[in-house]
C-alpha positions in Angstrom: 109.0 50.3 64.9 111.2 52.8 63.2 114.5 53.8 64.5 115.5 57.0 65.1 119.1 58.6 64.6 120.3 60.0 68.0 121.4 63.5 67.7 124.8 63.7 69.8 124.9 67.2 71.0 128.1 69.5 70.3 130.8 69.5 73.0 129.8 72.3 75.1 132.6 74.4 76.5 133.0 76.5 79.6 135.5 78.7 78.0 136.4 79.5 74.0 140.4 79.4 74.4 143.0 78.5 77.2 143.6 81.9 78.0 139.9 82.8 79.1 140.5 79.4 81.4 143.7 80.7 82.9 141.9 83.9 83.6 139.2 81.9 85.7 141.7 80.3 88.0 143.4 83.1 89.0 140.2 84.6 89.7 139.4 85.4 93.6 137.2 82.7 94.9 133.3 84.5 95.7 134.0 85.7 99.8 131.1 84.2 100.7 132.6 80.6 100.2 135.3 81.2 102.1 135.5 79.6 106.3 137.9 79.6 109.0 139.0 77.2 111.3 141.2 77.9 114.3 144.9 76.8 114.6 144.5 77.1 118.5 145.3 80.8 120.2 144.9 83.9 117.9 145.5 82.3 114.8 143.1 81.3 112.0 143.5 79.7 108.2 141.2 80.1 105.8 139.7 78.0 103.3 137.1 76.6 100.5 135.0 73.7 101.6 135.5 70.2 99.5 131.5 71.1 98.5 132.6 74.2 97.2 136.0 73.0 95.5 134.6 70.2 93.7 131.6 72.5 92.2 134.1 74.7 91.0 136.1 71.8 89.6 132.6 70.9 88.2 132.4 74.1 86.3 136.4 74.9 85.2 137.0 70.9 83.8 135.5 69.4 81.0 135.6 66.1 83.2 138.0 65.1 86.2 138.3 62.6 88.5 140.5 61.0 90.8 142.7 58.0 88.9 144.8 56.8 91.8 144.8 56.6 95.4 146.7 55.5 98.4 147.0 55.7 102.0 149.5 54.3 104.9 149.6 54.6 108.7 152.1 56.4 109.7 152.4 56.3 113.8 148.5 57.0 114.7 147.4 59.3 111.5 146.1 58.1 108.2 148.1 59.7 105.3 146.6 59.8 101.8 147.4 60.8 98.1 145.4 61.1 95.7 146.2 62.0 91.6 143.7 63.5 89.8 143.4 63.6 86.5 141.4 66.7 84.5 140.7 68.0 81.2 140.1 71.9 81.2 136.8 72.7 79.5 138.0 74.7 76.3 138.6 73.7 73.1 141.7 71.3 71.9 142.7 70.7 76.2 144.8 68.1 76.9 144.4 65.9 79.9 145.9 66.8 82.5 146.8 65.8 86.6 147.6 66.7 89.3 148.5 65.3 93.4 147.5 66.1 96.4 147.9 64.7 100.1 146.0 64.7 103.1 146.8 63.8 106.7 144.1 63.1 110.1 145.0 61.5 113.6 143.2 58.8 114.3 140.4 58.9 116.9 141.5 57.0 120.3 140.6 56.6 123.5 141.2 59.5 125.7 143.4 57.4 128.2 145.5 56.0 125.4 148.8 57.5 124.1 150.2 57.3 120.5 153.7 55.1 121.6 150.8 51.9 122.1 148.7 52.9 118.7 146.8 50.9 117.4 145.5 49.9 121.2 143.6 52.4 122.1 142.2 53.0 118.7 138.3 53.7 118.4 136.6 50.5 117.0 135.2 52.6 114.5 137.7 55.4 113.7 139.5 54.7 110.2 135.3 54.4 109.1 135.5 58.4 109.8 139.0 59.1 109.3 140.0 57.2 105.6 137.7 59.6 103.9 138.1 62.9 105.8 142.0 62.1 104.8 140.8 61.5 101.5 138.6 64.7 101.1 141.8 66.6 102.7 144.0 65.2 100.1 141.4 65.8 96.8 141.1 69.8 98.5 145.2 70.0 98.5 145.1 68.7 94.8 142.6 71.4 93.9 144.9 74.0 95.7 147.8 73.8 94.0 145.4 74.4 90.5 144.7 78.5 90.9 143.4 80.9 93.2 139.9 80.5 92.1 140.4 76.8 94.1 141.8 79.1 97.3 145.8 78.5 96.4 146.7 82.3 97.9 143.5 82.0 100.5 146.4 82.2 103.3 149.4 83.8 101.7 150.6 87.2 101.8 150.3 88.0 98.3 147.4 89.9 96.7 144.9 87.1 95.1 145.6 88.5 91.7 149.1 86.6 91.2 150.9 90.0 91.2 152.9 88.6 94.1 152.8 92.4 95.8 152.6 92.9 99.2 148.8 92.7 100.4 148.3 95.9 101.5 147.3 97.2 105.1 144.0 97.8 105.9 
């Protein structure tokens, strides 16, 4: 049996300079990815689904991952931080990271009150909880990157970083 040389295929980039990469993430993310969610009364925020985030984080980074963690109770909420770490897909990138945190109540009983947390706390609830703080914390980390990861999705600035006014519609 003869072996054969394994060809290692060329580094394939997303984008040929820095500058080209910079343009995609102040790109507008596509409406169509965009949800609400209510704040209670009349008012709304916006933004990009974890799904959605890490697909674009899929497409923008050469690689990227999340290199440390952490969470602590704080009262009856689970807080957690992540740092990820990233490497832009174009030619001579350096690594790169970034942090992000992410907050959620714990789920209790109806009858109990947060002065006598942790009784009351669902037997099951940090099994939900730990990683919906988690996903909230990799979103925030994606944030802070560029619009194209919804950073202006609720700020009154036009998407395209020229910090003017939105204007009326």
């Amino acid at each position: 049996m003869k072996n054969k040389e394994i060809e290692i295929p060329e580094t394939i980039f997303a984008f040929e300079s820095e500058e080209k990469y910079k343009e995609a993430l102040r790109a507008s993310p596509a409406a169509g990815w965009v949800k609400q969610r209510s704040l209670g009364g009349s008012k709304v925020s916006k933004y990009l689904p974890l799904y959605i985030l890490t697909a674009v984080a899929d497409k923008v980074f050469q690689e990227w991952d999340v290199v440390d963690e952490d969470f602590k109770i704080v009262h009856n909420e689970i807080v957690y931080i992540v740092k990820l770490q990233y490497t832009p897909s174009y030619p001579g990138a350096n690594i790169r990271t970034c942090t992000g945190v992410g907050a959620k109540p714990i789920q209790c009983n109806s009858d109990s009150v947060a002065s006598s947390f942790p009784k009351g706390k669902k037997t099951n609830a940090l099994e939900y909880n730990a990683p919906a703080a988690r996903a909230s914390a990799i979103s925030n980390a994606l944030n802070t990157l560029g619009n194209v990861f919804g950073r202006n999705l609720n700020r009154d600035t036009r998407s395209n970083y020229s910090l003017e006014k939105k204007e009326d519609k």
